[in-house]
N, CA, C and O atoms as CSV, one atom per row, in Angstrom:
chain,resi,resn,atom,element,x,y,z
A,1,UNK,N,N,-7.780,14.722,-8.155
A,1,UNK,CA,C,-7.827,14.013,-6.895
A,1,UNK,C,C,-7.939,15.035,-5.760
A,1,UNK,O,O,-7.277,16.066,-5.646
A,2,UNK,N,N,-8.873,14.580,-4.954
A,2,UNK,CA,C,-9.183,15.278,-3.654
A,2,UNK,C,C,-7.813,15.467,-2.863
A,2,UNK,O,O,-7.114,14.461,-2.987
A,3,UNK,N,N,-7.256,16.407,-2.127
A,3,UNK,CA,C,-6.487,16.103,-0.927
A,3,UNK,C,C,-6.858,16.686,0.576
A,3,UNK,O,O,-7.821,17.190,1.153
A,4,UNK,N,N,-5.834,16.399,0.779
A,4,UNK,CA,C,-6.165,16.576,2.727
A,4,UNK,C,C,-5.020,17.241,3.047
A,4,UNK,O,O,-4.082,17.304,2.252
A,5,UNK,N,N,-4.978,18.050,4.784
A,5,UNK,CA,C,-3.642,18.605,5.202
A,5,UNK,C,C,-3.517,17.737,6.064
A,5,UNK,O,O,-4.474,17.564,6.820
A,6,UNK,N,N,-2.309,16.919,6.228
A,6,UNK,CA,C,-1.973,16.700,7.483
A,6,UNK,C,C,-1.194,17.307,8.269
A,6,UNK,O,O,-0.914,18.328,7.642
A,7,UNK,N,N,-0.522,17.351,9.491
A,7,UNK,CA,C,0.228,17.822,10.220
A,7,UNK,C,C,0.592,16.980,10.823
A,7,UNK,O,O,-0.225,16.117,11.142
A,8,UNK,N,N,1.924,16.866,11.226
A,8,UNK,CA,C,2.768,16.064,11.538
A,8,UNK,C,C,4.039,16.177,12.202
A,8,UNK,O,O,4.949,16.968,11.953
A,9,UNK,N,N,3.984,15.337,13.021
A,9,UNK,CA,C,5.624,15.241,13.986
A,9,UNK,C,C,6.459,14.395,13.782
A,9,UNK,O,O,5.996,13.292,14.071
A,10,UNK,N,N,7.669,14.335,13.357
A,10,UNK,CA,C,8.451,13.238,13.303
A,10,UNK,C,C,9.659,13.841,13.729
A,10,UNK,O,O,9.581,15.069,13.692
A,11,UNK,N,N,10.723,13.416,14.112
A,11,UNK,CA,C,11.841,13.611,14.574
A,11,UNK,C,C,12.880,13.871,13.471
A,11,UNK,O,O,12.789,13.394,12.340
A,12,UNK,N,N,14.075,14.829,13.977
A,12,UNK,CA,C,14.535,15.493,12.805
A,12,UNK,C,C,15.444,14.785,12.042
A,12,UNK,O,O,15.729,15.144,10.899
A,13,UNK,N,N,16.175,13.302,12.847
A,13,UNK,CA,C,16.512,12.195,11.979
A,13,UNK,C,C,16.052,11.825,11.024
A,13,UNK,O,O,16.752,11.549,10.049
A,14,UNK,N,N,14.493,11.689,11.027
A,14,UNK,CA,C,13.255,10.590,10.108
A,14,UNK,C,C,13.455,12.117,9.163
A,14,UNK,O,O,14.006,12.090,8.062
A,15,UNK,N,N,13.030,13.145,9.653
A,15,UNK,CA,C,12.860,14.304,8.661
A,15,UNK,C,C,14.498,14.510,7.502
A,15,UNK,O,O,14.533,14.599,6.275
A,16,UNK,N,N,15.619,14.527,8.468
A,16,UNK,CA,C,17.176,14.613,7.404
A,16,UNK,C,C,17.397,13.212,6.705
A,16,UNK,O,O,18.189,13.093,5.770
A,17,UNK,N,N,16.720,12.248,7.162
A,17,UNK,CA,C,16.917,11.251,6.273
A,17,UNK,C,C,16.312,11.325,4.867
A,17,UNK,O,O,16.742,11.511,3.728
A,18,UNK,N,N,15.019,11.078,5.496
A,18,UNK,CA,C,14.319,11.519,4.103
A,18,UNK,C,C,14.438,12.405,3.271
A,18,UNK,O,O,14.403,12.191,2.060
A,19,UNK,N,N,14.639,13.834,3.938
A,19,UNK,CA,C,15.187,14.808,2.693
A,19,UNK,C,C,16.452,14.714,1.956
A,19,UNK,O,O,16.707,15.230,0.868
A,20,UNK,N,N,17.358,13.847,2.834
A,20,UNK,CA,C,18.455,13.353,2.019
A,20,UNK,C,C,18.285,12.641,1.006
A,20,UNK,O,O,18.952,12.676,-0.027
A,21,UNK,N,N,16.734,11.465,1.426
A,21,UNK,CA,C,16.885,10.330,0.254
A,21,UNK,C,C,16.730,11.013,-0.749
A,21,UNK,O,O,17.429,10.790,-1.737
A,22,UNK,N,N,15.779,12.012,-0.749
A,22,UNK,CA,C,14.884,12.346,-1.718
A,22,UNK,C,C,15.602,13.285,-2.940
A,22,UNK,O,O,15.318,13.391,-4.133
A,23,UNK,N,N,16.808,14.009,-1.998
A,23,UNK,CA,C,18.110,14.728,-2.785
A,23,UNK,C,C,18.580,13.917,-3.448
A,23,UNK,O,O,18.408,13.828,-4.663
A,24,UNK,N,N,19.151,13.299,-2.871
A,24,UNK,CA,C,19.684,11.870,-3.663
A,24,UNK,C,C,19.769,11.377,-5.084
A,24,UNK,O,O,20.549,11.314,-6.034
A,25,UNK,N,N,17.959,10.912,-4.539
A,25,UNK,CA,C,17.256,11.201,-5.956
A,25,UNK,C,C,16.533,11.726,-6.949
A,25,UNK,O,O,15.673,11.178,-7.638
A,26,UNK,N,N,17.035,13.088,-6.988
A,26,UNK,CA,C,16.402,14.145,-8.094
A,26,UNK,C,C,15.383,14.013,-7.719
A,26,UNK,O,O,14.603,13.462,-8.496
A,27,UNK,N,N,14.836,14.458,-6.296
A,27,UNK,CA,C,13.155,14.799,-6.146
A,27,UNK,C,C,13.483,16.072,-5.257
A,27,UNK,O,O,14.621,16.248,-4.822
A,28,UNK,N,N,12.510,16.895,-5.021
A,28,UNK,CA,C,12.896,18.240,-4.423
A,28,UNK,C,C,11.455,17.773,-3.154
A,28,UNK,O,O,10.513,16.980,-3.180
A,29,UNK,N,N,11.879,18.570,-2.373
A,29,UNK,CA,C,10.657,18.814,-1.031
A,29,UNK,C,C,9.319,18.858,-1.339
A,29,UNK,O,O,8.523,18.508,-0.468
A,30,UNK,N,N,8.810,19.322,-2.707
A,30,UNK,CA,C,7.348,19.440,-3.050
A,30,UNK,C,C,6.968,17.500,-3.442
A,30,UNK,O,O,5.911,16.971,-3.785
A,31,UNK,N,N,8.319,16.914,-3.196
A,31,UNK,CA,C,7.579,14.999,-3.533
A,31,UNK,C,C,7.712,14.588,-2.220
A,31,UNK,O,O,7.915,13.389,-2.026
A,32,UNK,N,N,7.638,15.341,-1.282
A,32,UNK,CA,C,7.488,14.772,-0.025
A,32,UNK,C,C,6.289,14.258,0.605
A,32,UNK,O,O,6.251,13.415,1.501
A,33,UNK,N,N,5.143,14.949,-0.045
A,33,UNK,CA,C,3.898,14.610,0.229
A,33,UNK,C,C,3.657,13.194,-0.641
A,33,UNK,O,O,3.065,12.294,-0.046
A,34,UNK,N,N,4.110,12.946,-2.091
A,34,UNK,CA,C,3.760,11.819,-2.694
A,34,UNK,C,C,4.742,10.451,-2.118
A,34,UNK,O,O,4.368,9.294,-2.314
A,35,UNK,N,N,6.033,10.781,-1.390
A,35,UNK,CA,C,6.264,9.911,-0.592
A,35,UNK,C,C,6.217,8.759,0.740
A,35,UNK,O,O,6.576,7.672,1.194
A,36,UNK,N,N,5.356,10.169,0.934
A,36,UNK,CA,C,5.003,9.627,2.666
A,36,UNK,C,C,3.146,9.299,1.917
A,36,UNK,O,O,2.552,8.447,2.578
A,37,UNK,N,N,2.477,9.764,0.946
A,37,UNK,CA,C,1.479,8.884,0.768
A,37,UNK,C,C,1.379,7.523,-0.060
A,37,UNK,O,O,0.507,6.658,0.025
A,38,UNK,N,N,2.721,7.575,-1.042
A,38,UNK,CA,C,3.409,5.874,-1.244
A,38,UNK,C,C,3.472,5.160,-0.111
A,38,UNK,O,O,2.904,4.068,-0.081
A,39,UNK,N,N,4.287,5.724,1.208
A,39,UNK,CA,C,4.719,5.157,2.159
A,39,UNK,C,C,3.354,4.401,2.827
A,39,UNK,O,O,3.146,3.203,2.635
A,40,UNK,N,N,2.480,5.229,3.612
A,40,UNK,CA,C,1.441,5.204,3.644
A,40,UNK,C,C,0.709,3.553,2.617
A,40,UNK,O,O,0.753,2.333,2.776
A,41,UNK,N,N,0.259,4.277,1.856
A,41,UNK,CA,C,-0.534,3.220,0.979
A,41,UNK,C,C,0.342,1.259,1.512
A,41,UNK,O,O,-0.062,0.160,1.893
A,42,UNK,N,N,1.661,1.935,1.178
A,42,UNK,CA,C,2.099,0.558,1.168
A,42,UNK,C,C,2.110,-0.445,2.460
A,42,UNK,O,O,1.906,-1.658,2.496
A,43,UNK,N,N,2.505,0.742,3.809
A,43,UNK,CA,C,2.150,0.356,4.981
A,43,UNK,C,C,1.044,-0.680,5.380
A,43,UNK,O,O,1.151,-1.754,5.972
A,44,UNK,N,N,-0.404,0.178,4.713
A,44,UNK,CA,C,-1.665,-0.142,4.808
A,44,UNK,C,C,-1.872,-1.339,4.288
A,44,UNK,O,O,-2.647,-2.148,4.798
A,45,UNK,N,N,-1.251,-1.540,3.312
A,45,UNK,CA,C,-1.442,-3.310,2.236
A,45,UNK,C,C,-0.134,-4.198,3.105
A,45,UNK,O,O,0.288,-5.257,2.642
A,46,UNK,N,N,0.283,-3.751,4.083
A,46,UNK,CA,C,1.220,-5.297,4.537
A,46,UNK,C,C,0.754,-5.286,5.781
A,46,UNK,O,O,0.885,-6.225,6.566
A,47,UNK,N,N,0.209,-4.267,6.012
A,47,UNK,CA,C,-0.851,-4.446,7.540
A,47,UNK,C,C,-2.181,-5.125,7.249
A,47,UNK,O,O,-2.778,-5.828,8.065
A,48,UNK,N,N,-2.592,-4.853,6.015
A,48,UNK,CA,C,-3.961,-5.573,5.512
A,48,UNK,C,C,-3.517,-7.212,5.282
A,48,UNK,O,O,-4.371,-7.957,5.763
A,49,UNK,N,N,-2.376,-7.930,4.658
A,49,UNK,CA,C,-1.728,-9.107,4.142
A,49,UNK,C,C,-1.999,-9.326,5.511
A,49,UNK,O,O,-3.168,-9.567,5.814
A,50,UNK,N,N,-1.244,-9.293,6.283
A,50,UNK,CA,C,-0.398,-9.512,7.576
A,50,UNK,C,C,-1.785,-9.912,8.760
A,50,UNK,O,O,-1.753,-10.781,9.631
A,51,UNK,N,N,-2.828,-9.055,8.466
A,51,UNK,CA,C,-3.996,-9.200,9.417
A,51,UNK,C,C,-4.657,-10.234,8.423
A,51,UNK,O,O,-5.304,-10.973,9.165
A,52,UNK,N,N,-4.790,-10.572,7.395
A,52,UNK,CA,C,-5.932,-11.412,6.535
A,52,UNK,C,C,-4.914,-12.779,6.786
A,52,UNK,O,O,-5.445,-13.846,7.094
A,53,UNK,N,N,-3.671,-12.697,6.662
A,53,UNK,CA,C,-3.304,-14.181,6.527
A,53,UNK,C,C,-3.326,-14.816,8.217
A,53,UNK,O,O,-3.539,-15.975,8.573
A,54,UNK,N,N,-2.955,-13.307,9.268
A,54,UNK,CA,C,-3.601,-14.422,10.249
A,54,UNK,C,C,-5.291,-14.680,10.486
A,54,UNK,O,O,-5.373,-15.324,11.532
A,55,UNK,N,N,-6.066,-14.542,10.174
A,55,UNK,CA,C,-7.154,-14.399,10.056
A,55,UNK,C,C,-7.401,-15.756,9.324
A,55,UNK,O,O,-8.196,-16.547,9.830
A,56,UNK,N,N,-7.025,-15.938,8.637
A,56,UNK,CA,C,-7.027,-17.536,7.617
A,56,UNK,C,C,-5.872,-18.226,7.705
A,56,UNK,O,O,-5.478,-18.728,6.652
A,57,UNK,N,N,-5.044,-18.430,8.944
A,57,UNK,CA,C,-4.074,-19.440,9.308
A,57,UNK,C,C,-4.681,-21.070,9.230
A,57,UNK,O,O,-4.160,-22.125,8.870
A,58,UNK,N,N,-5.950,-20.739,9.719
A,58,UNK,CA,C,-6.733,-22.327,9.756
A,58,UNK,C,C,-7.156,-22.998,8.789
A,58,UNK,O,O,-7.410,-24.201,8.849
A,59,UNK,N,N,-7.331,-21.941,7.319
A,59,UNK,CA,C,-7.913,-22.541,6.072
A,59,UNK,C,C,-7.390,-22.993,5.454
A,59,UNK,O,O,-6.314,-22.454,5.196
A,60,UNK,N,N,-7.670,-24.114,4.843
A,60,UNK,CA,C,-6.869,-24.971,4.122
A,60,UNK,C,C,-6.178,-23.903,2.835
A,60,UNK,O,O,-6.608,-22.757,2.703
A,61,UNK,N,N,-5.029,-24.478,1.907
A,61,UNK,CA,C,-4.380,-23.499,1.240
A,61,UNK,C,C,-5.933,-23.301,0.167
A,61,UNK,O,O,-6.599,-22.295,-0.079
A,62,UNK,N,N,-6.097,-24.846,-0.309
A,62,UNK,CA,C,-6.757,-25.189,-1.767
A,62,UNK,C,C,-8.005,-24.288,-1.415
A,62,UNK,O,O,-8.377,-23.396,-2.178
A,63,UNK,N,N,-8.581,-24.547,-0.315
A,63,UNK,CA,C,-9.697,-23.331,-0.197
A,63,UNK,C,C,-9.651,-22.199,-0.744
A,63,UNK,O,O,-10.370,-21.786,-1.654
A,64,UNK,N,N,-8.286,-21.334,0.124
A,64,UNK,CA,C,-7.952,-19.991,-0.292
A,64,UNK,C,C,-7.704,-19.754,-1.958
A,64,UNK,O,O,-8.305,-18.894,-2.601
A,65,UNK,N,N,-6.580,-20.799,-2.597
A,65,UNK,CA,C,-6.611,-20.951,-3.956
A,65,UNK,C,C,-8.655,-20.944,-4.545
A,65,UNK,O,O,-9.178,-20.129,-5.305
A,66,UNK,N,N,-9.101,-21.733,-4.082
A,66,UNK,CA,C,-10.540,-21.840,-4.927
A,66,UNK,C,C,-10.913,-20.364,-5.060
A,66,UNK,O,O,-11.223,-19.826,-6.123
A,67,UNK,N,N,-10.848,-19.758,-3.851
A,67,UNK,CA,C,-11.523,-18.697,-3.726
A,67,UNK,C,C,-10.867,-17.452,-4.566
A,67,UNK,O,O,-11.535,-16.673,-5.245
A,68,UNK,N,N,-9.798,-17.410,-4.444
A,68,UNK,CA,C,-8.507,-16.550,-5.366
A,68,UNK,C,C,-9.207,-16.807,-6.469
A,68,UNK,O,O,-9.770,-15.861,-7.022
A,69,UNK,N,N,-9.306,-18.004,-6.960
A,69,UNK,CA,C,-9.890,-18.508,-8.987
A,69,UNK,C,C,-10.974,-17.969,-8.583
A,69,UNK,O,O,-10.855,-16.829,-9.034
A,70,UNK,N,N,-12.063,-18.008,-7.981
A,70,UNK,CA,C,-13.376,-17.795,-8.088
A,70,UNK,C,C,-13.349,-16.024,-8.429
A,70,UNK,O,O,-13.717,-15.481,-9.471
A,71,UNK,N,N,-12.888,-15.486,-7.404
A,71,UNK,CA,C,-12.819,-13.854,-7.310
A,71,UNK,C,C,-12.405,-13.320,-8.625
A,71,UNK,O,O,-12.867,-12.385,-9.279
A,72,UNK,N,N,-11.188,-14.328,-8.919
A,72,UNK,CA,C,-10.786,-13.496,-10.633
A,72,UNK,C,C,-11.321,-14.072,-11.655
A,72,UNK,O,O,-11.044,-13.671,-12.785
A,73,UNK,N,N,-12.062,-14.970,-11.482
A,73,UNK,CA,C,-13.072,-15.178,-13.139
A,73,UNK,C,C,-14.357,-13.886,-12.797
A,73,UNK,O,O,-14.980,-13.414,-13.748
A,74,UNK,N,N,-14.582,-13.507,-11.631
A,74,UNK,CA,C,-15.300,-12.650,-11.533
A,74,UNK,C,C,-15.303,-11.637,-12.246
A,74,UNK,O,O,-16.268,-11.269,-12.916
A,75,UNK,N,N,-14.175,-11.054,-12.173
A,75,UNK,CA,C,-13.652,-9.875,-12.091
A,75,UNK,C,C,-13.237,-10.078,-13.618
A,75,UNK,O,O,-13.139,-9.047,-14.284
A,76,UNK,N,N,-13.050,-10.975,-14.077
A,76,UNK,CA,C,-12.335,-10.890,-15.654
A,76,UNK,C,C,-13.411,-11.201,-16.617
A,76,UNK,O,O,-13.285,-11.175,-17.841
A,77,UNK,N,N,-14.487,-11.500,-15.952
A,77,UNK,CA,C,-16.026,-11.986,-16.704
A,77,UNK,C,C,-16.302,-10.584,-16.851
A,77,UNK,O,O,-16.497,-10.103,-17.968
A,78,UNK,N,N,-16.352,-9.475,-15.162
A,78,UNK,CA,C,-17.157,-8.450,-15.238
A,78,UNK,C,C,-16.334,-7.155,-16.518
A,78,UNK,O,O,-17.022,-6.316,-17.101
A,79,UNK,N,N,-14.815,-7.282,-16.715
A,79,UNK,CA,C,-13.716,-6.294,-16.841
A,79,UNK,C,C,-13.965,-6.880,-18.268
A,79,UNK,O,O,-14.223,-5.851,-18.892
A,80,UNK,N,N,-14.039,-7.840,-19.104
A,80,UNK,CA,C,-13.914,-8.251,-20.459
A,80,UNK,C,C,-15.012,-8.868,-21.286
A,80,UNK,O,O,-14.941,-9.341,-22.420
A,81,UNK,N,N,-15.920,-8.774,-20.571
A,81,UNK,CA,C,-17.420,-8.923,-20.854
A,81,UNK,C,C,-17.333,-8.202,-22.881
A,81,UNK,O,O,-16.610,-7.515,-23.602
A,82,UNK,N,N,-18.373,-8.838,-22.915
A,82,UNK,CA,C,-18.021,-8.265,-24.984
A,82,UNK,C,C,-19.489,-7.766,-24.784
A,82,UNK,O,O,-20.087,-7.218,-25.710
């Protein structure tokens, strides 16, 4: 996997917290990067939920359901195909 540098500011609370959690739990400073890109990732998917469901406040549920079934016979036609 590709990576990137970031650089970064956070305050030394957000910084002793976290290195505490991470003591805590048997992770050392080198899982700091796979934390804050868990963190990250997960951020991104409840900001993505959060913007799509208001985005489709108006659609009926059964719609959204059709479309949910439609997308995964797709996907399970294309993934299990013989």
């Amino acid at each position: 996997m590709e990576t990137v540098r970031w650089s970064l500011e956070i305050s030394k609370e957000a910084d002793a917290s976290l290195r505490s959690y991470l003591a805590r739990h048997g992770l050392a400073d080198r899982d700091l990067s796979k934390f804050v890109e868990e963190a990250v990732r997960w951020r991104v998917l409840g900001k993505t939920v959060a913007e799509t469901t208001v985005a489709n406040a108006d659609v009926p549920a059964e719609e959204i359901e059709a479309a949910i079934d439609e997308a995964l016979q797709a996907v399970r036609a294309e993934r299990f195909r013989e």
